[in-house]
Structures are given as structure tokens and as C-alpha cells.
N, C-alpha and C positions, 0 to 999 in steps of 0.2 A: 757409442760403439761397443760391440760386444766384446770381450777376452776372452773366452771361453779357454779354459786347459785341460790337458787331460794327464792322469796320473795314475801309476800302476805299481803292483810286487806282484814280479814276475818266479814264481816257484817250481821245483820237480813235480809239484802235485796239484796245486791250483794257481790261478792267477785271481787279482784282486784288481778291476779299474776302476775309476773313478774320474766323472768330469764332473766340471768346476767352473766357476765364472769368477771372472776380479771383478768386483763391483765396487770403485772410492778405495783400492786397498784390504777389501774385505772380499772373504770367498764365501761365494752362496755355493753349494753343492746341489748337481741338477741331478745323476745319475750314480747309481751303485753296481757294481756287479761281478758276478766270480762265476769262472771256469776252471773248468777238468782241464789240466795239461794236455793229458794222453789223450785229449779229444780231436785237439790239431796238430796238424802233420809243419808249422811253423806260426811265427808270430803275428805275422802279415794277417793270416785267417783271422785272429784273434780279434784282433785291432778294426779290421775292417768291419766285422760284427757287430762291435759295441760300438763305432763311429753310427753304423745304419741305425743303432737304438738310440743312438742322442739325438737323431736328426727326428725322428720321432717325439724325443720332449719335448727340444726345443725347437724344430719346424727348422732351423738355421743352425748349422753348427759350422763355424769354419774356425779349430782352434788353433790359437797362436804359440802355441808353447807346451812340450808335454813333455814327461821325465818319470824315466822305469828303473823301476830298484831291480836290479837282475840279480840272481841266485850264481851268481861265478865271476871270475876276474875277468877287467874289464880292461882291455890294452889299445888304445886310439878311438875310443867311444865302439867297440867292437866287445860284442860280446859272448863266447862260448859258454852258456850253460852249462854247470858240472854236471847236473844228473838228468839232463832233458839234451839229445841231441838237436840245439837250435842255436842257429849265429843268429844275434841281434846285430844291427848296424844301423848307428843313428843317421847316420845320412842317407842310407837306401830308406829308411822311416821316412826322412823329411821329402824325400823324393818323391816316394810312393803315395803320400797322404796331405801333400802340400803341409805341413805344418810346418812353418820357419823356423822355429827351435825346437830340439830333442838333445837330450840328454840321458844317455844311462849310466845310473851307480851301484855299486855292491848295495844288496840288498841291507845288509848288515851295518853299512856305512847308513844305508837311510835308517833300520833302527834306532842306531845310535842317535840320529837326528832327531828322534820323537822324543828321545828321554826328558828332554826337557818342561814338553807339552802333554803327557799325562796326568792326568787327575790322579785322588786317592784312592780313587776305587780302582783304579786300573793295573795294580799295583798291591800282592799279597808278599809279604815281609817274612823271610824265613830268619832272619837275625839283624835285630837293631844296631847292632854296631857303634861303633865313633866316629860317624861321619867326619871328615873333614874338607870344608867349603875350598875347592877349586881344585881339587886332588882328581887324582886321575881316577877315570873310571872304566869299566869294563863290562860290554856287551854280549852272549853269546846265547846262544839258542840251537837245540836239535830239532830236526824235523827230518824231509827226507832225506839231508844232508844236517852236516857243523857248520852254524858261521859265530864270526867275529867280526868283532869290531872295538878299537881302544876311543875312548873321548881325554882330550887333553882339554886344557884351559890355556886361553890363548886372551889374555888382556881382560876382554869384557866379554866372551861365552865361550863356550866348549866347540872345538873343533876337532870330526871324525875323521878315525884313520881307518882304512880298509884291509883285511887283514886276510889270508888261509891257511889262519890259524888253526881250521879243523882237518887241513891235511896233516897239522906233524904227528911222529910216532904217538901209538898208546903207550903206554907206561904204566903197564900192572903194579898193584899196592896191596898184592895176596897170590897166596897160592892158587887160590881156587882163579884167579886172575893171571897168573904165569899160565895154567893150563889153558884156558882160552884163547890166550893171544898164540899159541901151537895149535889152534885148532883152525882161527881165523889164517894163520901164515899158510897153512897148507895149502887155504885159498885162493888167496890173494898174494904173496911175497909179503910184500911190503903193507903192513897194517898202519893207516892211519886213526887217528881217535873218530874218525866220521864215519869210517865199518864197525864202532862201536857205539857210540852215539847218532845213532839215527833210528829210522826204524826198520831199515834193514839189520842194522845191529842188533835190536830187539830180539828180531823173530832169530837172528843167529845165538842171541844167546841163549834162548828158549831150547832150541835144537840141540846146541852144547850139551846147555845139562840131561836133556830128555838121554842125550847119548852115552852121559857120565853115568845115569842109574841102571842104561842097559849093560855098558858093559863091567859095573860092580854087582852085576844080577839082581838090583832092585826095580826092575820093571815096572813103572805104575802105567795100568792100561788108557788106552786115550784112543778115542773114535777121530780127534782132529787131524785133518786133512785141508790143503794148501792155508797153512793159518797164515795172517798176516799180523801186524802188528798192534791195529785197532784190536783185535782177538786176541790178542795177549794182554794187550792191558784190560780189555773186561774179563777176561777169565781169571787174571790178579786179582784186579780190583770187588770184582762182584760176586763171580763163581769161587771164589779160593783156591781156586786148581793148585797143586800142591807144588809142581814145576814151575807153572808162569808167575806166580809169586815168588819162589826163588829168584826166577830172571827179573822181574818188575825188579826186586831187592838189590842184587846184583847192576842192574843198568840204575838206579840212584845212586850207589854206591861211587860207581864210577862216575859220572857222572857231578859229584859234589865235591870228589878229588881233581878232576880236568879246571872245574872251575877255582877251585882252590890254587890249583896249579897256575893260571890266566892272574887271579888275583895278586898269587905272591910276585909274580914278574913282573907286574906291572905298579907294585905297591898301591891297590886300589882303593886307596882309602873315600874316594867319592862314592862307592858304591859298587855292589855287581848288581848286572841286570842279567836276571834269566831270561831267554824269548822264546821263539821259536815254536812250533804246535805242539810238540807233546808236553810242555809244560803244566799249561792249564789243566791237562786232559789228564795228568796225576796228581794234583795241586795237592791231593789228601795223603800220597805218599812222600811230597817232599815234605809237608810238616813233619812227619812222624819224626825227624829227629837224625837219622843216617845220612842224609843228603850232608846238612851243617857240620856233623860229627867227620865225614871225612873229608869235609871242606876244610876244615881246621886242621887235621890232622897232618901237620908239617915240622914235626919235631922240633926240634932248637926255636922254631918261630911258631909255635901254633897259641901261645898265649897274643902274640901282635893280630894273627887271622882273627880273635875271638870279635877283634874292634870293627872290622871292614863289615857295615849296610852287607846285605844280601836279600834282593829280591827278585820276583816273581810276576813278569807281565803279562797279565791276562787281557790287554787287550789284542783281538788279533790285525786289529789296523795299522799298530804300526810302520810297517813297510810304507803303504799309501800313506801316510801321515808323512814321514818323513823325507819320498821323494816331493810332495806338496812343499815343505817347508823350501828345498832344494830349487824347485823352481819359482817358489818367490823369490828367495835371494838373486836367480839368474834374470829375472826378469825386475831386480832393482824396487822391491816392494818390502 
């Protein structure tokens, strides 16, 4: 008999499925695939697409079991997208696509679930730290949003807690940091750290400063036009543009203080994990050194920070990893 499952991280920007087979307890993986968000008008589309391409691999697809990491809180298996207007609802899923189980979880909650199934390579180390075995750990990652997630120890493994932690306030740690969160409020009211870390954050803080040198009358001329985020980190990273390097410098900065901040609350001595997309996509600037430096920087305690692991997940499967782990456990494997 077949089991076929399918599994997904459902994102602001793309989505990631994957089906699956139980084969004796073991999963063969039959299909891979990712889509544009802003391509479909809801989830349904999505789903249905990539079911008509399984049934192409496997001639037969009828799967028993499927579970989406979603990008936002998730209250009676109902799920509102924070930056995609889309209600997920597992039982209009299960209805619609006959699959007898469905499950949705914080995406961030499935991160957390992979931590423990990454290789070494998957996994670039910005400070070694003093690990200690069964301590609490913490997960967080930028992309088009903040998420979180805390991992406790719970007898004999880690068990994830789902968190939005990247709605609470920013908390500037600079001047030049007071003035942008007055620049942001003007905006928005109410600043959370996710209109600072993400990548709309980005291109906001880009804009900032572009603003800060017109009105000190140090103009530097710039032809760019609707930049985006990816555009700001090549224009850091490759062009040396003199602004987006400020800003790239800047969003590390913060960035290694939020996390600093997650860690001290949470005393994480099992580790921090960075995730999320723009991590990998600056790997060469959290080395440099600023990201750990105001990670640590927590006065009265920043010799305890210097001990807590801090790292760097490069891989981007995550999410699918960790709603896979999810519904094995719910399917008793």
C-alpha cells in the first residue's frame, strides 16, 4: 500500500512542497518544488498544481497525510499569513483534496524541528561558544518577515515552542539607531523588529540613510530606482555602493543585538540558530565580526554571551524538513 505525504513551507515569498512516500518507516522523496507566492491568488491553486505533478511521477497519488509549516500564527489549525493575504484551513485542505490528515504549524516552529537533523555542513558557526547539552536553545531567522521559535528539552529531545517574537518593539542600541526607529514610526506607529529585520526593513534602512546625507547636504548621486532588497545586498556586497554598505552594516548590527537580545531571555546556552533567507545571502558579512560583537554587547552579562554557540543555517530546507519530521510523529513513525 502506498503512503504517499506531502509537505510544505509556506512563505511571503515562495513556497517550498515536497512529496514523500513511508516506505518500512523510511521516506523516499518522489517530488521537489517551489513557487512564487505573488503568483497565486490562494493556497488551494498551489496545492492543486503540485498534486497534478505528482500524479505525473507517480501515475497514483492519493496521499494520506500532509503538514505546512505557515509563515504566521496559527489559532484552530486556521491560518492567517502575516505578509501574504491567505487563510490556510486544514480542514477546508482535507476536504478539498481528500487527504485524511492536515496539519499546519508556525513555520519557525518547523525550523526549530530540523535543528536537530542537520549535517555539518549545513551549519556555518559565528562563535563557538560553551555549549551546554539540553539547555535551551533559540531559533530565529529574517526574510520577508521575523520568526521565532525557542527549543526546550523535555526528558529525551527538544521540544518547539512557537513564538511572534518578531512582532515585539525594536530597541535601538545607537544614535544613529534612535533616528531611524523616528523615521520608521512616522510610518507605521507602532515599530516592530520585523519592519527592521526583514527585507523590507532593508531597503527602509537604505532610504534612511540616502535621506540622512541629503538632508546633511552630502548628496552622493545614485541612478537606482525601485531598489529592492536583493539590490541592496549586491550593491553592499559586490558594488561597494557607499549608502548600501552603511545599511547592509547597519541591519547586521541590529540584527546580532535582536539576537543577542532572544538569547539573553532565553539563557540559550544550547545554541542560537540563525535562519531565514537573507542569512546565507550575507554569510561573508556576518563573519566580519559586528553581527557577534553586538551580540554580546549586554553589559553587566556580555562576558556570559561570549559562551552561548551562535550559528548560521544555510540550509534553505529547513521548514520542509521540519514539517516532514511533524508528520511523522503524527502519523506514529
Amino acid at each position: 500500500m502506498n503512503r504517499f505525504f506531502v509537505c510544505g513551507d509556506i512563505g511571503g515569498t515562495k513556497i517550498l512542497l515536497c512529496l514523500g512516500e513511508l516506505v518500512d518507516n523510511k521516506i523516499h522523496i518522489h517530488l521537489e518544488h517551489q513557487y512564487h507566492s505573488s503568483s497565486f491568488t490562494n493556497f488551494s491553486e498551489v496545492l492543486r498544481d503540485f498534486l497534478s505533478k505528482a500524479k505525473v511521477v507517480t501515475k497514483k497519488c492519493n496521499p494520506i497525510a500532509a503538514c505546512f509549516a505557515v509563515a504566521g500564527s496559527i489559532v484552530a489549525q486556521r491560518a492567517n499569513l502575516t505578509n501574504l493575504p491567505w487563510l490556510i484551513d486544514a480542514i477546508k485542505i482535507t476536504e478539498e483534496f481528500s487527504i485524511p490528515t492536515v496539519k499546519l504549524i508556525n513555520d519557525f516552529e518547523a525550523a526549530a524541528l530540523s535543528i536537530d537533523d542537520l549535517l555539518e555542513n549545513d551549519l556555518v558557526t559565528l562563535q563557538i561558544g560553551n555549549p551546554q547539552a539540553q539547555s535551551m536553545r533559540v531559533v530565529l531567522g529574517a526574510g520577508t518577515g521575523m520568526g521565532v521559535a525557542w527549543l526546550t528539552w523535555r526528558e529525551k529531545f527538544y521540544i518547539p515552542l512557537s513564538t511572534e517574537a518578531g512582532h515585539i518593539d525594536f530597541a535601538p542600541s545607537s544614535t544613529l539607531q534612535d533616528d531611524f526607529l523616528v523615521y520608521q514610526r512616522k510610518k507605521f506607529g507602532h515599530v516592530s523588529i520585523e519592519r527592521v529585520l526583514s527585507g523590507s526593513g532593508l531597503i527602509d534602512i537604505f532610504n534612511f540613510l540616502q535621506a540622512e546625507l541629503i538632508n546633511d547636504n552630502q548628496l552622493i548621486q545614485t541612478d537606482i530606482n525601485n531598489i529592492d532588497a536583493p539590490m541592496v545586498t549586491n550593491l553592499a556586497l559586490n558594488r561597494k555602493h557607499p549608502i548600501a554598505v552603511k545599511a547592509l552594516d547597519l541591519f547586521v548590527e541590529i540584527y546580532g543585538s535582536y539576537a543577542g537580545n532572544l538569547a539573553l531571555a532565553g539563557l540559550c546556552h544550547g545554541g542560537v540558530y540563525v535562519a531565514g533567507g537573507i542569512a546565507p545571502k550575507i554569510i561573508d558579512k556576518l563573519k566580519e565580526g559586528n553581527f557577534i560583537r553586538l551580540f554580546c554587547d549586554k553589559g553587566r552579562y556580555s562576558n556570559m554571551m561570549k559562551d552561548i554557540p551562535v550559528h548560521v543555517v544555510m540550509n534553505p530546507m529547513i521548514g520542509v524538513m521540519g514539517a516532514m519530521r511533524e508528520m511523522q510523529r503524527t502519523q506514529g513513525c
